[in-house]
Structures are given as structure tokens and as C-alpha cells.
C-alpha positions in Angstrom: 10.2 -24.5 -21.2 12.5 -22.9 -18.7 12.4 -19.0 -16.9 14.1 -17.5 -19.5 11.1 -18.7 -22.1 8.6 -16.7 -19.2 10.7 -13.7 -18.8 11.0 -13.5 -22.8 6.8 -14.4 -23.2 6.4 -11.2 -21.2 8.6 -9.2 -22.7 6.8 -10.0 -26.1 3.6 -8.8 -24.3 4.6 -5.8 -22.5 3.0 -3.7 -24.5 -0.6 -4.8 -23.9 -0.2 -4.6 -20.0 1.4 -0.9 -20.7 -2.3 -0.2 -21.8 -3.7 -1.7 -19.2 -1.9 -0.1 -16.3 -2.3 3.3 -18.3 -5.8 2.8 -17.9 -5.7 2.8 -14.8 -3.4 5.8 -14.4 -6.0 7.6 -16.6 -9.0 6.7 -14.7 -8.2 7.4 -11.3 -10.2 6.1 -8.6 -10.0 6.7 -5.2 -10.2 3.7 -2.1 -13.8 1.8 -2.3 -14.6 3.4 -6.1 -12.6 1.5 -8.2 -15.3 0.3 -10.5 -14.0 1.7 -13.9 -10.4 0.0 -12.9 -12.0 -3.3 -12.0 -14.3 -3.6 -15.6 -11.0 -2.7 -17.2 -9.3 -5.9 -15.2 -12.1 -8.0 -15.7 -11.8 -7.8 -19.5 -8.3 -8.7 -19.8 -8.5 -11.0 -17.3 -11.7 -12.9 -19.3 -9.7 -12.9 -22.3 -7.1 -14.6 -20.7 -9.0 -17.6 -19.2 -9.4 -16.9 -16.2 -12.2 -17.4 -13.6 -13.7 -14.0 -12.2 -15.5 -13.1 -9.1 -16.5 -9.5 -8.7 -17.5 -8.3 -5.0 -15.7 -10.0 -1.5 -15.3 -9.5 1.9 -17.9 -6.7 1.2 -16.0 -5.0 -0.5 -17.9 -4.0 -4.4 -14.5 -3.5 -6.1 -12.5 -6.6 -4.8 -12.0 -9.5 -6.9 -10.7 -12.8 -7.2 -9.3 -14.1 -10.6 -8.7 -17.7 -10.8 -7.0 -20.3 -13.2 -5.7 -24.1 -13.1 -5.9 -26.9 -10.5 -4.4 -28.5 -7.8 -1.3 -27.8 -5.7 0.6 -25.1 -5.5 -1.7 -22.7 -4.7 0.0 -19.5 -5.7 -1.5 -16.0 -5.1 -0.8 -12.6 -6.5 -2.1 -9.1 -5.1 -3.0 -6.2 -6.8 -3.9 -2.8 -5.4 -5.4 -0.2 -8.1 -6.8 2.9 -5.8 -5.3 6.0 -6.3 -5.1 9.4 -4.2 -7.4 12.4 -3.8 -5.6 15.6 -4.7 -3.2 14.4 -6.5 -4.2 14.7 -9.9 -1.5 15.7 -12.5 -0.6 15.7 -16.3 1.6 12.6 -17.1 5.3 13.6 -18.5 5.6 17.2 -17.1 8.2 18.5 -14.9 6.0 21.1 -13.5 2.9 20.6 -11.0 0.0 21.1 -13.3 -3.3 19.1 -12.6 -5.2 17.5 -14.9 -8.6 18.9 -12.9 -8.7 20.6 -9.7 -8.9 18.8 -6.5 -8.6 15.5 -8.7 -7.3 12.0 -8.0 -4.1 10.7 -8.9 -1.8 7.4 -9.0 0.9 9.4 -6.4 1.8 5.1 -5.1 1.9 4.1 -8.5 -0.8 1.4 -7.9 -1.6 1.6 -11.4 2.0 -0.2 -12.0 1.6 -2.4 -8.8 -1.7 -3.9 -9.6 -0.8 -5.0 -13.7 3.2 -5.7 -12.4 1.1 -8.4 -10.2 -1.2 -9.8 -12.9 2.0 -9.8 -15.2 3.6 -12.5 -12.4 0.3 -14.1 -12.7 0.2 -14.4 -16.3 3.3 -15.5 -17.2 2.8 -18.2 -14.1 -0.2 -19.9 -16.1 1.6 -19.6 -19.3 4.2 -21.6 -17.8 1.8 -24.0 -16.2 -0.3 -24.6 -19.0 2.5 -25.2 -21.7 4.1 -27.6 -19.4 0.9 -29.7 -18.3 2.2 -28.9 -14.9 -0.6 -28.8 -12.0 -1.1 -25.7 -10.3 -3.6 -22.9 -9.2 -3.0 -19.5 -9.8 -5.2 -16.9 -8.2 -5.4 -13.2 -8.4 -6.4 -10.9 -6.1 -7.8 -7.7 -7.0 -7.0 -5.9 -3.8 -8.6 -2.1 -3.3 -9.0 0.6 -0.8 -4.8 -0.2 0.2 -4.9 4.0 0.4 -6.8 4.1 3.5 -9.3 1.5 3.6 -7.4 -1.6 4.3 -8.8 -3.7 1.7 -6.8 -6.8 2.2 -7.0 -6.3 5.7 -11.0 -6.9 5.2 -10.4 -9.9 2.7 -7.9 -11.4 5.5 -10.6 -11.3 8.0 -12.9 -13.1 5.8 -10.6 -15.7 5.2 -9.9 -14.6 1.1 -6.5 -15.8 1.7 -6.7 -18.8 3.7 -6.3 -21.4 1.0 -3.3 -19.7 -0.6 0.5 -21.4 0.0 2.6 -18.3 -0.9 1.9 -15.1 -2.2 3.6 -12.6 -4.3 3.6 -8.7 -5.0 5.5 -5.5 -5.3 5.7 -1.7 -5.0 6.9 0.9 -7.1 9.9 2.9 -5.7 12.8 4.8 -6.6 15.7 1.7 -6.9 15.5 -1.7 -6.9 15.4 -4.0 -3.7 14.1 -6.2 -1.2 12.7 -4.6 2.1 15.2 -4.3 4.8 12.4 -5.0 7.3 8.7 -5.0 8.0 6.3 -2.4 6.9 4.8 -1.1 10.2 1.1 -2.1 12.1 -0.8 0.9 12.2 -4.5 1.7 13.3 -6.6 4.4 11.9 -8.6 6.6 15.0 -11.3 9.4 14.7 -10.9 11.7 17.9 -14.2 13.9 17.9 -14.4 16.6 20.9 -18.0 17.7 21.8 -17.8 20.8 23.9 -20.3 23.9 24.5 -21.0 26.5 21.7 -21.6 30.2 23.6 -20.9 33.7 22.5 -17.3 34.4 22.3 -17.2 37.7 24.1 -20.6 38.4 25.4 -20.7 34.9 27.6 -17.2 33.4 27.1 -17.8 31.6 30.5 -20.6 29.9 29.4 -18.8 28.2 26.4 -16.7 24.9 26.6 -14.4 24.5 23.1 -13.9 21.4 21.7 -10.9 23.1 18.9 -8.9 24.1 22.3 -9.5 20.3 23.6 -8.4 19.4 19.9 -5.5 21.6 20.2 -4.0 20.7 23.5 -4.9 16.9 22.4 -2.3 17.6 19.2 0.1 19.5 22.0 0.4 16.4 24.2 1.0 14.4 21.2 3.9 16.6 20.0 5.3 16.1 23.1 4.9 12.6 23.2 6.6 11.9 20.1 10.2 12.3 22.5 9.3 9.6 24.6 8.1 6.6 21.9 10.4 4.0 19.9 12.3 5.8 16.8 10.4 3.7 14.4 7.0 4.2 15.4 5.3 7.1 14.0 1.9 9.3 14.6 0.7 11.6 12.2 -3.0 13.6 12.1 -5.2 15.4 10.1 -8.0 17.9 11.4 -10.9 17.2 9.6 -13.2 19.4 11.7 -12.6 23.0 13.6 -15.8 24.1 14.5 -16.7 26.2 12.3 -15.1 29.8 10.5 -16.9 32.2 13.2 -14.2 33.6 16.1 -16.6 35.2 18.0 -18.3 31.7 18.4 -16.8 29.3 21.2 -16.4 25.9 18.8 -18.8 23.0 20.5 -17.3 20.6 18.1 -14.3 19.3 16.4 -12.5 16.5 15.4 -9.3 14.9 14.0 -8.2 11.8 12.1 -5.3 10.1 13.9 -2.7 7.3 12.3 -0.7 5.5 14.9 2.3 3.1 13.7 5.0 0.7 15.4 7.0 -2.1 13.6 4.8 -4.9 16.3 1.3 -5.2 17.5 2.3 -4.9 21.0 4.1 -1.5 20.7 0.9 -0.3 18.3 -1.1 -1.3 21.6 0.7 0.3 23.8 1.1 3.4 22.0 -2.6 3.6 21.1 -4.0 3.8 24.9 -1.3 6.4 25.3 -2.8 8.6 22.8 -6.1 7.9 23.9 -5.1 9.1 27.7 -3.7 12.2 25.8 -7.3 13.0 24.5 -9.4 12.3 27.8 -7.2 14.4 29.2 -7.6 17.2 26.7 -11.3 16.9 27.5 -10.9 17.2 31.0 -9.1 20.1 31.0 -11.5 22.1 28.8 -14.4 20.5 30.2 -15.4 18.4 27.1 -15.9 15.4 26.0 -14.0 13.2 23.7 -15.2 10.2 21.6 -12.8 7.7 20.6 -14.0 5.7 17.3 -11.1 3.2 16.0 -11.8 2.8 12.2 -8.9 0.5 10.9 -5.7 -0.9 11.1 -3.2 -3.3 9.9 -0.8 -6.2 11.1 3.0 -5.7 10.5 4.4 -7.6 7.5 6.2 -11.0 8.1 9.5 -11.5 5.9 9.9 -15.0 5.0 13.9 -15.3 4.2 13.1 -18.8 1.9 11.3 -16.6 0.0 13.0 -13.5 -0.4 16.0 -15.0 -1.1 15.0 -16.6 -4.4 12.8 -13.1 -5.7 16.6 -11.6 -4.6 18.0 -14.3 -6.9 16.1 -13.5 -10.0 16.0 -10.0 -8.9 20.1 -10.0 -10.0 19.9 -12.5 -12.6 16.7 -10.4 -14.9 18.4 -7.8 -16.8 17.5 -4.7 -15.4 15.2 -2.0 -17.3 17.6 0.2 -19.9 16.9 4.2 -19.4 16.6 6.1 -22.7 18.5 9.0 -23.3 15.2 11.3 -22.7 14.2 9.2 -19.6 17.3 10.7 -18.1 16.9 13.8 -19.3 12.5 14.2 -18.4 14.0 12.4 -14.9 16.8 15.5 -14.2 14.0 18.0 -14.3 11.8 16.0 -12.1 14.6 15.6 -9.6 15.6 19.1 -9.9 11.8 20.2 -8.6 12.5 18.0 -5.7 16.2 18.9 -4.2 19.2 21.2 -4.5 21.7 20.7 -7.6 24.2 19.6 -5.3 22.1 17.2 -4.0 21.4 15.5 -7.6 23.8 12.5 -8.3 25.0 11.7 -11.7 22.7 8.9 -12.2 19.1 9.8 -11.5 18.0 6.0 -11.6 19.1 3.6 -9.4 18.6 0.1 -11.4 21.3 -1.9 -9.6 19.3 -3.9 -7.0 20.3 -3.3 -3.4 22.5 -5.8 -1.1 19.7 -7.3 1.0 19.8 -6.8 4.5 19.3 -10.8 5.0 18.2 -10.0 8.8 15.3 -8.1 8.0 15.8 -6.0 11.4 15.5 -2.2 9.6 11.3 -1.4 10.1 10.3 0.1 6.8 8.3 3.8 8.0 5.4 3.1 6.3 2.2 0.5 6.4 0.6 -1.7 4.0 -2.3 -4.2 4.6 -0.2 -6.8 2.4 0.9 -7.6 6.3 -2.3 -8.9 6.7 -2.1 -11.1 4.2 1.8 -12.1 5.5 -0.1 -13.0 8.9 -1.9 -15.9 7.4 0.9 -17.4 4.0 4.0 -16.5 3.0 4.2 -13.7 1.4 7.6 -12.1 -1.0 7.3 -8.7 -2.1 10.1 -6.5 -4.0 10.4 -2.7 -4.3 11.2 -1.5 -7.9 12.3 1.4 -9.3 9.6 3.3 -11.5 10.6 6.9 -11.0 13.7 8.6 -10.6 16.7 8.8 -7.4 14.9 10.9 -5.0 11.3 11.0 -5.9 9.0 10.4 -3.0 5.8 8.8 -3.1 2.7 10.5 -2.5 3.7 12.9 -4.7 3.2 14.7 -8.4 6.0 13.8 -9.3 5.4 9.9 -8.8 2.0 11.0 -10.8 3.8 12.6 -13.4 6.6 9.5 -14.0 3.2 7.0 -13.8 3.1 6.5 -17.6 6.7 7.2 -18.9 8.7 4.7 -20.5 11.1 3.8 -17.3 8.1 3.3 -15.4 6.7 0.7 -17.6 10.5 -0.7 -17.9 10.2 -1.5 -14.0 7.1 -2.6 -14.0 7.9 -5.1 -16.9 10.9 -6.0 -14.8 8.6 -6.3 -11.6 6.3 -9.1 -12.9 9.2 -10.8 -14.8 10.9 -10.9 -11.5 7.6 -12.1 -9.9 6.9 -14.8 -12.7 10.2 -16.2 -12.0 9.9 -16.5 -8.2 6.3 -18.1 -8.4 7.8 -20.6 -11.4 10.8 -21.2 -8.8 8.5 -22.3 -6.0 6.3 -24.5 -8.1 9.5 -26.4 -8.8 10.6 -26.9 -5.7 7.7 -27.5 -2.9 10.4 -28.1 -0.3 10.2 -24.1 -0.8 6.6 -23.6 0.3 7.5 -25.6 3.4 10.4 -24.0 4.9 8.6 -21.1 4.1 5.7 -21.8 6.6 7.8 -23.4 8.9 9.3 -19.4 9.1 6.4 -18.0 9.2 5.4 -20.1 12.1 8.4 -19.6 13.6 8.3 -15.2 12.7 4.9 -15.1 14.4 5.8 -17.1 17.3 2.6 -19.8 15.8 -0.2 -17.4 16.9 -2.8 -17.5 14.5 -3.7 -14.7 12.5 -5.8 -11.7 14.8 -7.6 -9.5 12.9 -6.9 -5.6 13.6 -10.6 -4.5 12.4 -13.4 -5.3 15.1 -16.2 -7.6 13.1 -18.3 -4.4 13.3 -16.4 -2.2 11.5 -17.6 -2.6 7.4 -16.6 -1.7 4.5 -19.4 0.3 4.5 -19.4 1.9 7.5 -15.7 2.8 7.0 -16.1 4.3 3.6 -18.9 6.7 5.3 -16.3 7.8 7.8 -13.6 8.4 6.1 -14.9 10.2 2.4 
């Protein structure tokens, strides 16, 4: 049996993973609650042999799916969490929820997680009609919205035994990352200050919203003086209340802090911290500072990439029906100016990669966690049209149409091929740790999360 026998076996299959991952798009469940999606894995992955162990790293909905013996060790992760807010009807060129205020797969992790298991699959098919020797093991990874899921399973050592490990992440074209996904950290920024009447005894009151306010000011400002690719972004998530004429004694915002290295991320944390003491000292409050999360940078491992590159051209790429293009115009045309659309609204042709993996990608992802401690490949594949951002209805509404289960299809035939790739050649798995060695300088992996931050006790401050 060669590739082409895999890539074909999946192919065959498609369409009960195309169930599966609709599932998932139709029971959306938000970081930590992913019990519905997890039952739904579990079956499928029972009825394909494989060992399953519900619950890890204390984390309820994480999982671990296990088949085979022996070296290669070869590991897959899947994400499955969706979005609050995002909740839209599948198909529809308009924003139209399916229920108020509901969730929704706006990161197309219902694609991600079943592209994965595909890889996984079609791995054990290949080992087992061969008589080859191998383990494969699959991750069920949530919480990656938010909750840093894998970053917990890292610290517990979930990935320890693994040699290499593969994913993916639905995008709008085909490609390998240019660069690492940034290290960020997660902070809660709560001001207490005094409440008093407004205009009877304004003297008397000290307001945490101003402290909160000129805290966001300094920020603003500081966002001239930090490197290009980091980022900062913040919610308010308490304003002290909906009275004027009452001076606010309390309120509170939800930071995110991001640079391409830990050292930068360090840096630029105390910075904002300074920021919010002295927002507090100039209204006379007081600030608490309570770090909730974070993750590491990812680690890109050329051996690696350049063989899911390989297949990557060599797969033949998803074909676009004729009403794919025309359900993917409208969608673009909700998103930019006409003269902004170009001719071909999907973008199948993978990407030239950028072999020096210098370009930081502006976003995070706790697979860098996991990159920390084996190798890790990843590729991005195109499962909604030119233009379409994540994070958005519009990702929602492609989540079930036929191009998006065309690159997810693509995505774990791609992955299946890489994994099949490495087992064949275990000269592979050890350049690949000499560069990862050699990428993290041979530190060993450091945990972003303190050991008492939970699960748990993130879930409570953060739904």
C-alpha cells in the first residue's frame, strides 16, 4: 500500500466524517462545555478501534484516543469549541442567527478537529494493512477559544511521549505559516475605587471606570512605542454600574497581550501593568492584577514542514462547484467593495512557503505549547472564500458547505500523508528534534499558566 491508496481510502469515507464535523457545527459548544462534541467523537472513535480516555489535565472535555504499538509515536490535535455570539444559519449570505446571543463555529473548529482525526485515521489504516508498528494518538484538545486547553495538557505532560505531531486550521487559501503564531497572556485588570454621590459629595467618591479609562488611554498610547507584531487588545467586562449620578467604586477589564517571543510578551506585560498602577494612583484607586492564561509561541520545524509542503502540492486540490462560487460571491460581497472582489473567490493553489519562517502570524494558538515540547507541522487550508475573516458569520455560514468539506477532506489527506511520510523515514523525526532543539535554543519547555491557575478556576473567570 502506498499514499495514494490512504489519500484514495479517505476519499471513499469522506462522507461519514462530513457528518461528523456537521455535528459539531450543529451543536455548538463554547470553551470547557464541549460534552455533546466529545460523546459524538467518542462514538466514532469506539467504532474505529481505538482506545478512549475521557477527562485530562482537568479538563472534563479533553480526551485522548489511542491505537497501535510501538515507535513512531505520532500525535494528532483536535480543537472542537466554538464562539459565543456567533451563532448563524449555515448557507446564507445574510447575518441571520440561528438563536439569539447563540454560539457558533466562527474558527471553523468543527472542520479542524475531524480534518485531524481524518490524518489519524487514515494513519492506522495504513499501519494496520501493512503490519507496520506504530502508535497513533489523538488528542481531543478543547477550550483553544480562550481557555488554553492544550496549554493545560502541556503542563501536565499529555504530550510528552509524542515524537511529532500534526494539525491544521481552516482559512481562506492554502499554505504553510510564514512564521510563528504569537505568545500571548490573558490578564483581568479590576479597579476598586470609592462609590459616593455624584453631585451631592463628588469629593468624597474615588472611580474605578475613570482609573479603567485612563488605564485603556495609556495603553492607546503605548501601542506607538511596541514591536509591529505584537498586539494588545481589551474588553470591558465591568463599568460600574448604569447610574451617572453614582461615582463607579468598581470596574474591570479583560486584557490580551501578544508578541512573536516570550521575552518581548514579558516585557510588554510589566509595561501594561505599570500603565494600570498608575491609572490607580492618579484617581486614588486600587488596581488588582490577576494573570489567567497564556501561551508559548509556536516553533516551526522546517524537516517537517517541508514534506506537509510536499504533499500539500502533490494532493489534488478540492474542485469548487459552480454554486460554491456563486453562494461564495455573495458572501464576499457582504464583506468588501466590488472592486475589491477578484475573479476567483477561492484560493486553492497552495502558497510559495516562506522557507525562513521569519513573518509572525498576528494571532495565537496553544498548539505552541504543544511545539515547545515535539515537533509539531501544521497547514492552513482553505474552507471559506478569498477574503472571509475568521471570527466571523460568514466563516459560520461557509462551516457546512460543500467547499468546506472539500478542504477539510484535503486537510486530513494532506495530514495522513505527512504522518505516513515520517513513519517511513525516522531519520525525519530526528532532524526534526535536532531543530527543535536548536529553534528553542534547548531550554526545556516553561509553562505560561502558574500551577494554581485550573481549569476550573479559569472557567469561573472567564464565563
Amino acid at each position: 500500500m502506498n499514499k495514494l491508496t490512504v489519500i484514495q481510502y479517505l476519499e471513499e469515507r469522506a462522507a461519514d466524517f462530513y457528518t461528523l464535523s456537521d455535528k459539531i457545527w450543529e451543536n455548538a459548544e463554547i470553551r470547557f462545555r464541549e460534552k455533546q462534541s466529545v460523546q459524538d467523537y467518542a462514538a466514532f472513535l469506539k467504532d474505529e478501534g481505538f482506545t478512549i480516555t475521557v477527562g485530562m489535565a482537568g479538563l472534563k472535555t479533553g480526551f485522548r484516543a489511542e491505537w497501535g504499538s510501538g515507535k513512531p509515536v505520532i500525535g494528532f490535535l483536535g480543537e472542537y469549541d466554538a464562539l459565543p455570539g456567533m451563532s448563524q444559519k449555515a448557507g446564507v449570505c445574510v447575518k441571520e442567527p440561528l438563536e439569539s446571543d447563540g454560539n457558533g463555529h466562527g474558527c471553523g473548529h468543527n472542520l479542524l478537529g475531524v480534518g485531524s482525526l481524518m490524518g489519524a485515521v487514515g494513519l492506522k489504516h495504513y499501519l494496520e494493512t501493512e503490519g507496520k508498528s506504530g502508535t497513533v494518538v489523538f488528542f481531543g484538545c478543547p477550550a483553544e477559544e480562550g481557555g488554553s486547553g492544550k496549554t493545560f495538557m502541556a503542563r501536565e505532560g499529555c504530550f510528552d511521549k509524542l515524537d511529532v505531531a500534526f494539525c491544521w486550521h481552516p482559512h481562506n487559501c492554502n499554505m504553510m505559516p510564514p512564521g510563528p503564531f504569537l505568545a500571548n497572556v490573558s490578564v483581568r485588570y479590576t479597579f476598586t475605587g470609592k462609590a459616593s454621590h455624584a453631585a451631592a459629595a463628588p469629593e468624597a467618591g474615588r472611580s474605578a471606570l475613570d482609573a479603567l479609562e485612563l488605564m485603556n488611554i495609556g495603553v492607546q498610547f503605548l501601542r506607538e512605542h511596541i514591536p509591529s507584531s505584537a498586539r494588545i487588545h481589551y474588553a470591558i467586562t465591568d463599568a460600574g454600574g448604569i447610574s451617572p449620578n453614582i461615582v463607579q467604586s468598581h470596574a474591570s477589564a479583560l486584557y490580551q497581550i501578544r508578541a512573536p517571543f516570550a521575552p518581548e510578551l514579558s516585557e510588554l506585560y510589566e509595561r501594561v501593568n505599570n500603565i494600570a498602577k498608575g491609572a490607580a494612583m492618579m484617581t486614588d484607586t486600587q488596581v488588582e492584577i490577576k494573570f489567567l492564561k497564556g501561551t508559548s509561541n509556536t516553533v516551526l520545524i522546517p524537516a517537517l514542514d517541508e514534506i506537509m509542503y510536499k504533499n500539500m502540492c502533490e494532493i489534488p486540490n478540492p474542485v469548487e462547484r459552480a454554486d460554491d462560487i456563486a453562494f461564495a460571491r455573495e458572501i464576499v460581497k457582504t464583506q468588501m467593495s466590488a472592486d475589491r472582489i477578484s475573479e476567483n473567490v477561492f484560493d486553492i493553489k497552495p502558497k510559495q512557503w516562506n522557507k525562513t519562517g521569519n513573518i509572525p502570524i498576528p494571532g495565537s494558538s496553544d498548539v505552541g505549547d504543544v511545539s515547545w515540547i515535539c515537533p509539531v507541522s501544521q497547514c492552513g487550508i482553505g474552507t471559506w472564500p478569498v477574503g472571509t475573516a475568521a471570527h466571523s458569520w460568514q466563516a459560520v455560514s461557509c462551516g457546512k458547505s460543500d467547499f468546506a468539506h472539500k478542504g477539510m477532506l484535503y486537510a486530513g489527506q494532506i495530514i495522513a500523508a505527512t504522518a505516513i511520510d515520517v513513519c517511513n523515514n525516522p531519520e525525519i523525526i530526528e532532524t526534526a528534534c535536532e531543530q527543535l532543539k536548536e529553534k528553542t535554543g534547548n531550554h526545556p519547555y516553561h509553562c505560561p499558566i502558574p500551577p494554581e491557575i485550573t481549569p476550573e478556576l479559569l472557567q469561573s473567570e472567564i464565563t
